[in-house]
N, C-alpha and C positions, 0 to 999 in steps of 0.2 A: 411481477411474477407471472408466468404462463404457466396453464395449467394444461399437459399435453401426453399422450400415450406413450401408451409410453413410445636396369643396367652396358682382345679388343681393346686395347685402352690406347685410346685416345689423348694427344697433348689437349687439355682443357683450354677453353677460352679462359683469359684470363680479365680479372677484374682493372677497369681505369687504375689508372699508375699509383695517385694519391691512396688508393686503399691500401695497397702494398709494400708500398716504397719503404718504410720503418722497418721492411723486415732486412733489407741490405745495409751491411755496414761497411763501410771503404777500407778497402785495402792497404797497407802502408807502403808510399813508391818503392821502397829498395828493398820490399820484402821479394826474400826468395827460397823456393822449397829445394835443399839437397837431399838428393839419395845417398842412401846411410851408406857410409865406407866399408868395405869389409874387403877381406883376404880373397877374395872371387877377381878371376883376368877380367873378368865383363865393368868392374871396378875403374879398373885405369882408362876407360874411355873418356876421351876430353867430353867436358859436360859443357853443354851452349844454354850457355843461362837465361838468355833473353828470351831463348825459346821457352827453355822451361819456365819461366818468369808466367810467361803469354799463358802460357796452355792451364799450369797451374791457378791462374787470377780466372780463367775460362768456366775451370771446375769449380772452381769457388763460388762463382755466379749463377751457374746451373743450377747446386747444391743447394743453395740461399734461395733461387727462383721456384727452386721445388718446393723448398718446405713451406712459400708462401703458398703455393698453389692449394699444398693439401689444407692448409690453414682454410684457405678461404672455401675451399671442399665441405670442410667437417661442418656437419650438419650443428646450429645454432640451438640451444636446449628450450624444449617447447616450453610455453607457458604454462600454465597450472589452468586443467579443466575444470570445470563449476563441475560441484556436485551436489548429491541429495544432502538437502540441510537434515542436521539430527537435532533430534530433542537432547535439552541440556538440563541437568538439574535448575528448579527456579524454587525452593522452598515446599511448605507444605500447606492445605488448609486447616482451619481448626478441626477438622476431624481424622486429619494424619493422611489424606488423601496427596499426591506428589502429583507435582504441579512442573509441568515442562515447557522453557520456551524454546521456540525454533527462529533463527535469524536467516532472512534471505536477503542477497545482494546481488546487485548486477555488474554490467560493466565501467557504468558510469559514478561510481560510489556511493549509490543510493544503497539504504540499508534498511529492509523493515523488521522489527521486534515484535513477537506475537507469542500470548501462553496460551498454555493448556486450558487456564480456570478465567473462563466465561468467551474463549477467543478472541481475548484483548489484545488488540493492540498495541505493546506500551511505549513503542518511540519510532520515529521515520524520518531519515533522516534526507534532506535534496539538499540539490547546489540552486545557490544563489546569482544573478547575473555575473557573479568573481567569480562563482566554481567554489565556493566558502560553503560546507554544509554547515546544518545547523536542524535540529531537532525540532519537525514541527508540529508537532503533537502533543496534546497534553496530557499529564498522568503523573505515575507515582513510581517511583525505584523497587517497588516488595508489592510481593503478594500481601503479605498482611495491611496494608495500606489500603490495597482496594478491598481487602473484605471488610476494613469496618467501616470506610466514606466512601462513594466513589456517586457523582452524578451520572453514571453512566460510560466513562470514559473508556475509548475505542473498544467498548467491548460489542457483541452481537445481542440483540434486545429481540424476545420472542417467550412465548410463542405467538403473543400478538406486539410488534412494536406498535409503539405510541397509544392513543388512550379508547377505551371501552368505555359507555357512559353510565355511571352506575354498577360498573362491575358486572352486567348481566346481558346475556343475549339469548334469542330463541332459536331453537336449529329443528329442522325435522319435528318440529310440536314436543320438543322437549326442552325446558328452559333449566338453564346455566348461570349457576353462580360463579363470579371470581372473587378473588382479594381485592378490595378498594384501597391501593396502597398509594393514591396522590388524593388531594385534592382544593385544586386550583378554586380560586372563590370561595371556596367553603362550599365547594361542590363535590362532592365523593366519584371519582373514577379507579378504572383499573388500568396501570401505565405500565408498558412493557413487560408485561407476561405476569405480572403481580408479583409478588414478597420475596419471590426467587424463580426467577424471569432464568432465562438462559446465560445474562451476564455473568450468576453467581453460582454455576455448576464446572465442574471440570471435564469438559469434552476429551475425545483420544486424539491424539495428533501423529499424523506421516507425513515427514517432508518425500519430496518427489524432486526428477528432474525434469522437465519435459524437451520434447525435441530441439524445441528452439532455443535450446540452454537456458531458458529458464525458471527459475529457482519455486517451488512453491511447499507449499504444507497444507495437508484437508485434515478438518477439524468436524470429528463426529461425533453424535450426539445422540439418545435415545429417551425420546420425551416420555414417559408411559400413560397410560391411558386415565385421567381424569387428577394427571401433575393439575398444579396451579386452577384445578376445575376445567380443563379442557377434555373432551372428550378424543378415543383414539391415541394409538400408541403413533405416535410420529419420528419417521427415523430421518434424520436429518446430515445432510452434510455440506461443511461451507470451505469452500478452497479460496484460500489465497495464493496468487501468484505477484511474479515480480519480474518484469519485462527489462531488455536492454534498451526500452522505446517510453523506459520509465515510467511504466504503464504498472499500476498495483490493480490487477485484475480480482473481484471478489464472485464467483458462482455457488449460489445456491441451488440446492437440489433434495427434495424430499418426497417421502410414501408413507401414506397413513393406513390400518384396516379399521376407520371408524371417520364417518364427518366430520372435518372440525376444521374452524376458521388459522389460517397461520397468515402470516404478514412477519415474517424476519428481515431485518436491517441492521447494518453496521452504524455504531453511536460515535466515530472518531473528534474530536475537537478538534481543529487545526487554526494553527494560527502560523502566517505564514513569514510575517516576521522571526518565527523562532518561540518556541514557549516558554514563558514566562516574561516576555518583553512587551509585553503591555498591551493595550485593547487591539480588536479588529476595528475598528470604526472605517478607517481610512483606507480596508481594502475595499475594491471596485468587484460589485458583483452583478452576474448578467444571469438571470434564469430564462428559460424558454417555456416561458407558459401565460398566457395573455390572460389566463382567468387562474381562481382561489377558491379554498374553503374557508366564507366566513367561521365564525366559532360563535359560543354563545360564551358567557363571562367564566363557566367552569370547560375552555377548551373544547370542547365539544362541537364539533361541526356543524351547523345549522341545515344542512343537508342542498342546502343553494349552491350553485357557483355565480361568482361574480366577476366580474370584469378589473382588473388592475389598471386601466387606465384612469387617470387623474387621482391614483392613490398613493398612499406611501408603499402600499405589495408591488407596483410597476418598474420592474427590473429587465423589462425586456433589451435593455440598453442600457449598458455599464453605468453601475451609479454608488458613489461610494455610499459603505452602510451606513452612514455615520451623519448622511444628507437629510433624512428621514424621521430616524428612529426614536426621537424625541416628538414629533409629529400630535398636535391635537388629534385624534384619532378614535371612535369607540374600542375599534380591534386591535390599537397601538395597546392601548391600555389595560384591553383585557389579557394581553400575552406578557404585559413590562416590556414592551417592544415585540421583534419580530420570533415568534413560537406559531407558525402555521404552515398550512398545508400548500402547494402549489400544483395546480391541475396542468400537468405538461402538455403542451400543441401536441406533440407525437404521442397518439396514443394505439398505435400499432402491435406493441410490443416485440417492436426491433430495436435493436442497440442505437441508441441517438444521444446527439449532445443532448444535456439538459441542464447544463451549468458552465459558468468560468468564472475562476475570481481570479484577481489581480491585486499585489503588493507592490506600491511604488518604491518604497525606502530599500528592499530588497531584491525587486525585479521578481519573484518567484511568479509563478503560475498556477493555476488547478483548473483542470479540465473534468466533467462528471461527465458518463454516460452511461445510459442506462435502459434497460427492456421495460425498467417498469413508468406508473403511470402518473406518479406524482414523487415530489420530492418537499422535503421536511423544513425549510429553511429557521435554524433556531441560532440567534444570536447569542447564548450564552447569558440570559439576563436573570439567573436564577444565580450565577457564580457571585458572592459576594466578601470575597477574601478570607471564609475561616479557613480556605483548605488552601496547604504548601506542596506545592508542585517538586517535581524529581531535581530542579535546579534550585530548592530552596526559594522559591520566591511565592508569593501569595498569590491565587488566582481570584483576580478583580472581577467585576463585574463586566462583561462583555471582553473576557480575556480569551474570549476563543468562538468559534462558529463551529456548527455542523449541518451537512445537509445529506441529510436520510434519506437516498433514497426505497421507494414503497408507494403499497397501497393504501388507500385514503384512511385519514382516522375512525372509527367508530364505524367501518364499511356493517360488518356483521347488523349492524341494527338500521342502516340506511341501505335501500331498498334503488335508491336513483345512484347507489354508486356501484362500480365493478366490483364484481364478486371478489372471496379472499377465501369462500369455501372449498379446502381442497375435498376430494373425497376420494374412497378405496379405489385401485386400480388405474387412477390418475398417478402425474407426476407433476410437482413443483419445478418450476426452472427457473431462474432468473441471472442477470448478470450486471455489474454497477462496474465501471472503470474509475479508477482517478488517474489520472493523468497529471503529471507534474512537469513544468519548465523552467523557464527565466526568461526575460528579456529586458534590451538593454533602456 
């Protein structure tokens, strides 16, 4: 995230022969046209039939040659232009609030699903090296689904994603309590915006067109001043778009009139096999960051960076996840695998790869980029089959990945990491791509 101020008529040429030719039908040899008899002198003139034979088969041809002309004239009826997606009935929450999704598509039959309540995500659909889609994303058919289970799934996590240590930070000499609603080791934190985080409210939603034909929907939001203990009213808005370059583009943008730390991220699970088809182990991922945030056993950042070479974090060079992740490791173990932070080489805050993963069995692709300065890499090792996915099938352990990107965990109480403090008359900006392909 950056924190920044804010038409004479002409015989037509005519088309090669083959496009035309069906439109003439042959004439019968000994067909011949007479002029109708009648009581008139001009009647008894001897009639030269081979002439009229000639001249009539002439007109014939003309008549026949015209109608193709105009045929191939008449303008071809256009295609159907993209338009603004509308919000569609999607159910209610438990307190009667109406809850709308909006679907965007492109040219190439990518399709993303997104609702009202929490800007979830709930299906996305790509083509696979056949052109064969297949849903790859994890989640639930109904709204009432994600309000009584959901780990998080595709929805937007804030107003701080990921964890605060203790639930508490100090701002301005004035300290702040949150909800302690995880906690990892038997260590009390506050995890994505505590007890009703942004995933479990119902945002307003406008699809849009934009120039480029395409398709998107902003999802806004209005935090008010001391929700979940954060100080400042935060107005917030997160756009999704959906590219013909099969580019699911996500911008955030927010203004506060009070201090207060935000850090918003998108929580999507992908798994690019298809959901519900079994672990990610096997896809091949490449991060762009040569160093990490250790954690202490309750996830919490140690406030170091470390270096990923010679470790199981070293992704700089495609490596299936699956090579690793059982790893003798201190920090394997305190996450149940991989649940950490990655400190991105580009720390600029200009739009840059920061990710690729690769599915062999499917050819698909994921490309991430992003303005901000770290990204979240979580293997899904909290999933352990109580919950049934929208295809009916149980999500396993390590049945899915996500990589968040954001600012560092616990930034508010660490002091060596990049600020997360927006404040009045600032603005919030940031931008994350996914990017989706196949290959063969």
């Amino acid at each position: 995230m950056s924190f920044s101020r804010n038409n004479s008529l002409d015989i037509p040429q005519l088309e090669p022969a083959k496009s035309w030719t069906l439109c003439l039908k042959p004439v019968a040899e000994n067909r011949t046209l007479r002029p109708k008899v009648s009581d008139s002198p001009t009647t008894n003139q001897p009639i030269n039939e081979p002439e009229l034979t000639m001249k009539s088969t002439a007109l014939f041809f003309i008549t026949a040659l015209s109608s193709c002309v105009l045929a191939a004239e008449a303008p071809k009826a256009a295609a159907p232009k993209a338009a603004a997606p509308k919000g569609e009935a999607f159910g209610k929450t438990t307190d009667g609030t109406a809850v709308e999704v909006f679907t965007l598509t492109n040219s190439n039959g990518v399709k993303l699903r997104a609702m009202t309540y929490g800007a979830i995500v709930l299906s996305l659909e790509t083509p696979d090296r056949d052109g064969k889609l297949a849903d790859i994303v994890l989640g639930y058919n109904t709204v009432d689904e994600y309000i009584a289970d959901t780990p998080y799934f595709g929805a937007i996590v804030g107003r701080y994603g990921n964890r605060i240590a203790n639930g508490k930070f100090s701002l301005n000499g004035k300290d702040h309590t949150l909800a302690t609603n995880n906690d990892p080791g038997g260590i009390k934190c506050s995890l994505h915006g505590g007890l009703k985080g942004f995933d479990k409210v119902v945002w307003k939603g406008q699809g849009f067109l934009s120039k480029d034909g395409s398709q998107g929907v902003t999802f806004t939001y209005l935090s008010k001043d001391g929700e979940e203990g954060y100080p400042g009213n935060l107005s917030l808005n997160v756009t999704y778009s959906l590219s013909n370059k099969n580019e699911w583009k996500i911008q955030y943008a927010a203004t506060t009139d009070k201090a207060t730390p935000v850090n918003v991220t998108q929580h999507s699970y992908f798994n690019l096999k298809g959901e519900g088809n079994g672990d990610i182990l096997d896809h091949e991922l490449m991060l762009a960051a040569a160093k990490y945030t250790p954690v202490t056993e309750g996830l919490i950042p140690t406030g170091k960076f470390a270096p990923v070479a010679g470790t199981p974090f070293d992704f700089t060079k495609p490596t299936a996840i699956g090579a690793r992740v059982n790893a003798e490791d201190e920090q394997m173990k305190f996450g149940g695998g991989y649940d950490h932070n990655w400190v991105l080489d580009n720390q600029s805050g200009e739009l840059t790869l920061a990710a690729k993963v690769y599915e062999p069995g499917s050819g698909r692709t994921l490309e991430v980029l992003t303005t901000e300065p770290g990204i979240q890499f979580y293997c899904g090792n909290f999933l352990d089959g109580k919950l049934t996915g929208k295809s009916g099938k149980k999500y396993e352990l390590r049945n899915g990945l996500c990589l968040e990107t954001q600012h560092y965990p616990d930034s508010p109480n660490q002091a060596t990491f990049p600020s997360t403090i927006l404040k009045p008359g600032k603005s919030l900006k940031s931008t994350t791509i996914y990017r989706f392909g196949s290959k063969k």
